[in-house]
N, C-alpha and C positions, 0 to 999 in steps of 0.2 A: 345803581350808580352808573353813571358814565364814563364811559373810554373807560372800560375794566379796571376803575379805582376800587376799593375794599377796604373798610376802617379797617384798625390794626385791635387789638387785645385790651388797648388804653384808652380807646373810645374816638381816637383819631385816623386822622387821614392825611395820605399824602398826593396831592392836587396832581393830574395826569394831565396833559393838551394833548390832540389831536392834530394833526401835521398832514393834510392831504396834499399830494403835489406827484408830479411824471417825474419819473427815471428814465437814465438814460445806460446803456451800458455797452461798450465796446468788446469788441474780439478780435484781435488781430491775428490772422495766421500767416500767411503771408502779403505784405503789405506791399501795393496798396490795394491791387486788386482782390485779397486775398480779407477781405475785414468785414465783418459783420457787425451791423451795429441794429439795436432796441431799444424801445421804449414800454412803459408801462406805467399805467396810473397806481397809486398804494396808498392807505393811510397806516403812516407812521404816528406810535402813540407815546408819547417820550415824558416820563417824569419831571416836573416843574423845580424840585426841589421845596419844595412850600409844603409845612407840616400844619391844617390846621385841626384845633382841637376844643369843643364846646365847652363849657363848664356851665351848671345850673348852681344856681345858688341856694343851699341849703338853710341857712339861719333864718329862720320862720320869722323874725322882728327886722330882715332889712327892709327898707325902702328907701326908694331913688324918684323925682321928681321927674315925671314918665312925660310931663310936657314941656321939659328944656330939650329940645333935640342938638344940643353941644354934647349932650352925659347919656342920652339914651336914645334908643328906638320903640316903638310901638310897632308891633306885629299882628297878625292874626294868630299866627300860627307857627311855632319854631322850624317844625319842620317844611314847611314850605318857606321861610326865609333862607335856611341853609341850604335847600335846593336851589334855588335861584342866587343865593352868594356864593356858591362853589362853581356852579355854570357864568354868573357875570367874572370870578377870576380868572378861567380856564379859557375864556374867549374875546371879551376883549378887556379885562383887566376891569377891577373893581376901584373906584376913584376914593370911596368914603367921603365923609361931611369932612375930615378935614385934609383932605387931599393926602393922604400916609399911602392911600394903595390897599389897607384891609380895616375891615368895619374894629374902631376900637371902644367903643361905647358898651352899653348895657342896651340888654335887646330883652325887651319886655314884650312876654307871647299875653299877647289878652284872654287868649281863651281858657289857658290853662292858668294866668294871675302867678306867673313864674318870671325870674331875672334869669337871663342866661350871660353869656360872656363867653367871646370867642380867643384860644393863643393861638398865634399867626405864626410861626416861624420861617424866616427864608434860608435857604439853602443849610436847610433841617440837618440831621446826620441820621435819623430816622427813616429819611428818602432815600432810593438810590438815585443815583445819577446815571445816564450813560452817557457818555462821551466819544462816542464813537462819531466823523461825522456822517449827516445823511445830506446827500449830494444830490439835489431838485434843478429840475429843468428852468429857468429864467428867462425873461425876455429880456434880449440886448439893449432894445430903446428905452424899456420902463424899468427894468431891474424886479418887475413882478415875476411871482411864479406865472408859468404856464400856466394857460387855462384849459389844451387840449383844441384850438381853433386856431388852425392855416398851421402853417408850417414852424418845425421845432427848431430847425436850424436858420442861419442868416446866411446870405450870400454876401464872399469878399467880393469887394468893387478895387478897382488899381483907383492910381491915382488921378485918374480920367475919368472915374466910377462908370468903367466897365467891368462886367463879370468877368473875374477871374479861373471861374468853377472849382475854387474851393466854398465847402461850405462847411459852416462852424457851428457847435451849439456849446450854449452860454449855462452854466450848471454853478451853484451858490450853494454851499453848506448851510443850514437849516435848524442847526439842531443848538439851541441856547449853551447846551453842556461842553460842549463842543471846542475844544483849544483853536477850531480852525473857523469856527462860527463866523459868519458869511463872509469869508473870502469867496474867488470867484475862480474857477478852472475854464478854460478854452478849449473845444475839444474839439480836432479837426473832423468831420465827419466821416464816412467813410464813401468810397464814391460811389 
């Protein structure tokens, strides 16, 4: 699995993202000349809160009309569909046929002539959560993360836009779970 996800004992899983982004971290000892500041790239890997869990269907007499794609899917292969629907939710979010966010249909594996059926839960109790937050480097004009290209901080300008020679770097909480979830801190750099 990816990003150190691990079904649980019940046959399910709790959906992990991957969080790549620069840090930034201060030290002040005596200020101003007295400050040390770093950076460092990291991936953070943070619980989704999303508990999903497969179900096959066992009653040897159902059948579902495997060519109305409103009620089901055709597959090759289960396990290569839940590979690729746990990676399409973990990065850029899974749309489904009817725009809900997770596949809610019958997913019929052809090879193996089996119904399966997926439960989605959001912010499971199954999951943990962290809620700590995690604090990424940003760009001041685009509000993107850092990409690690030119410079991490911005130069103030007065109101003449000359340099002032302070410089700032712009840092956005990150972390979904997060009570502080993308607010924004201004950090004076250090000189």
């Amino acid at each position: 699995m990816i990003n150190g996800m691990t079904g649980d004992t019940n046959g399910g899983l709790c959906l992990i993202k991957a969080y790549p982004h620069y840090t930034y971290d201060q030290t002040n000892l005596n200020c101003p000349t007295g400050c040390t500041d770093s950076t460092g790239y990291t991936t953070t890997y943070l619980p989704m809160g999303i508990y999903i869990k497969p179900y096959i269907n066992t009653n040897a007499n159902y059948s579902i009309n495997v060519l109305d794609e409103s009620i089901s899917i055709v597959v090759d292969t289960i396990s290569g569909f839940t590979e690729s629907y746990i990676t399409d939710l973990i990065t850029t979010g899974y749309t489904s046929y009817d725009g809900s966010g997770f596949e809610n249909r019958v997913i019929y594996d052809d090879t193996l002539n089996k119904f399966f059926y997926f439960d989605n839960q959001i912010n499971s109790s199954a999951c943990q959560l962290l809620t700590d937050p995690i604090w990424a480097i940003i760009s001041h004009t685009t509000n993107e993360l850092y990409n690690g290209v030119g410079d991490y901080w911005y130069n103030e300008l007065n109101d003449c836009g000359d340099l002032t020679g302070n410089k700032y770097v712009y840092l956005n909480d990150i972390n979904p779970g997060s009570g502080t979830y993308g607010q924004e801190q201004i950090i004076l750099k250090c000189i």
